[in-house]
N, C-alpha and C positions, 0 to 999 in steps of 0.2 A: 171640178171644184164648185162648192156652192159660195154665192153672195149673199150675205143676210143683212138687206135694204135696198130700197129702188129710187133713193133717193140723189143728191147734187156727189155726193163723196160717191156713191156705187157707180156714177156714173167713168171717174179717176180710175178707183181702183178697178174696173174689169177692162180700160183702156190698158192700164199696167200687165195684168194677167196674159192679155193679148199680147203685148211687146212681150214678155218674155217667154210665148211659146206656150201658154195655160190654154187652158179649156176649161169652160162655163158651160155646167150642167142646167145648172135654173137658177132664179132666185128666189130668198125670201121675205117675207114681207108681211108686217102685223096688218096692211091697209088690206080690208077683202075685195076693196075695189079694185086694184088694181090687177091683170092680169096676163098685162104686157109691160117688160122693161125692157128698152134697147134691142134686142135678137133675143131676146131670154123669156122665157116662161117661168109665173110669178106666184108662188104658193105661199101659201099662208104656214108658219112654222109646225112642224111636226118631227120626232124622232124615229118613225118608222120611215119618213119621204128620204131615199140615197143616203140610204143610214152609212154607206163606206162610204161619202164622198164629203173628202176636208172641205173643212169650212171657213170663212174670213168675213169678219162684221164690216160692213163698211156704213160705220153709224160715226157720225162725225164728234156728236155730246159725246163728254166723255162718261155723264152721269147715264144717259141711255145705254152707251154699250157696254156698260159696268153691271147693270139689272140686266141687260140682254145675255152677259155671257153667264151668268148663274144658271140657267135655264138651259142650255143649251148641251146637247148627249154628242154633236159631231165631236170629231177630232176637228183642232186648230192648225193653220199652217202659217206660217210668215209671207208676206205678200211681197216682192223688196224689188224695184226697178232696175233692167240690168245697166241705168248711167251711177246708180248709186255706188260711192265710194267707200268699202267695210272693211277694215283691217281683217287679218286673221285671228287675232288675240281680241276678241271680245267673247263675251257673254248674251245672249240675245235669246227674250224668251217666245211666247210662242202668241199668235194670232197678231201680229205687227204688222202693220202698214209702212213701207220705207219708199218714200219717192222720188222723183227726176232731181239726179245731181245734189243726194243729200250726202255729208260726211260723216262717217262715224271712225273714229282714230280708238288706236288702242288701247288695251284694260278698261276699256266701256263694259257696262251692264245696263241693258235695256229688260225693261220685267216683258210683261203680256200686256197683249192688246192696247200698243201705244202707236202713234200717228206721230212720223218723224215726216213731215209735212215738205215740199220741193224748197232743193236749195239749202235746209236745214243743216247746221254743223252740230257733231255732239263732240268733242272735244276728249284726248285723253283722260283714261281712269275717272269718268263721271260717270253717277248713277241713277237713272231716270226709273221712277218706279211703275206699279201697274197703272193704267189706263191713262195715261200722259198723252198730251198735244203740245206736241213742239211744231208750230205753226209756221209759215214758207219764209224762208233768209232768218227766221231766230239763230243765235249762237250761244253753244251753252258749254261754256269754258272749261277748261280743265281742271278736276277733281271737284267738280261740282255734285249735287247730289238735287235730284227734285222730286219731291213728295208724290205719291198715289195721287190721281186725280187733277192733276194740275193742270193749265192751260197755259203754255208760254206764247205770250201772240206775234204776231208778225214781226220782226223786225227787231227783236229783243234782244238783248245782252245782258248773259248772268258770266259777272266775271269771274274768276277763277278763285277753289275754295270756299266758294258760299253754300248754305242749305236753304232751300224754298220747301218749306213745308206742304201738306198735304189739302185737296182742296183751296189752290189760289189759283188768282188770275192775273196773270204780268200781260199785263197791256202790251197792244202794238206800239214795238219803237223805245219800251223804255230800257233802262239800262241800270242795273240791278246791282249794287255793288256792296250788300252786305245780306245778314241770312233775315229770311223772311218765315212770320210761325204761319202756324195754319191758317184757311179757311181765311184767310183775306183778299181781297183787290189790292194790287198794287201796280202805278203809272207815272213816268216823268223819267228825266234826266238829273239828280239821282231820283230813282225810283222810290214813290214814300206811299202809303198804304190809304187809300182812299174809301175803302167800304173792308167793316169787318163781318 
């Protein structure tokens, strides 16, 4: 498998790849300086470099690895820890990060290349679109839905039924209790919209 970054998140996901029995080929890397990450040999992106070997972004922005995966000829794989908890009846698309002791309950649909961060719950028949962060102990309630792009942070609570639209940012900690539109900041206990 390849990692494409050699940064604080590549550092997670190829601890994860190791627990579950993976093997890392190299990794890659826009920095040309770099040439060593962790045990791993560090190239600069190319589609000729282990063109058969899947690939997994481990780019924490969600707006970076949204441009990163455009570009990219590998095949995608899901990365997903074996503490994590996944019903059988979901939907789950491809190039995911899923970590230590996160939940995901049935009739979920997670898109592509989303970071369901440690600890994380995703709640029955909710729908998390592409390149989503749901950030470490976030809960995202049942039949929720949240927008392409999003960032739920730390410690968050989208209760049950609501829509967060595309590009926002739900603060650590806050608690979310009706639909939010696009491309806003939103923080607090209720949750009210701080920067659009």
């Amino acid at each position: 498998m390849i990692v494409y970054g050699a940064g604080g998140h590549a550092k997670v996901i190829c601890d994860v790849i190791n627990a579950d029995g993976g093997s890392i080929t190299a990794v890659f890397d826009d920095d040309v300086g770099i040439n060593q990450f962790l045990d791993y040999p560090v190239y600069p992106y190319s589609p000729n470099l282990f063109p058969e070997e899947p690939i997994v972004l481990a780019i924490g922005d969600n707006a970076t690895r949204g441009n990163i995966a455009r570009r990219i000829c590998h095949r995608f794989v899901n990365v997903i820890h074996p503490s994590a908890l996944i019903t059988n009846n979901i939907n789950i698309g491809a190039g995911n990060f899923v970590m230590h002791r996160v939940v995901i309950q049935a009739g979920s649909r997670i898109g592509n290349h989303c970071i369901i961060n440690t600890g994380a719950i995703v709640e029955h028949d909710a729908v998390i679109g592409d390149f989503v962060h749901i950030a470490p102990g976030a809960i995202v309630c049942g039949s929720v839905t949240v927008g392409d792009f999003t960032l739920v942070g730390a410690g968050a609570t989208l209760v049950p039924n609501i829509v967060i639209g595309k590009n926002c940012v739900i603060g650590a900690g806050s608690v979310i209790i009706r639909d939010i539109p696009d491309n806003v900041t939103v923080c607090g206990n209720p949750g009210r919209v701080i920067k659009h």
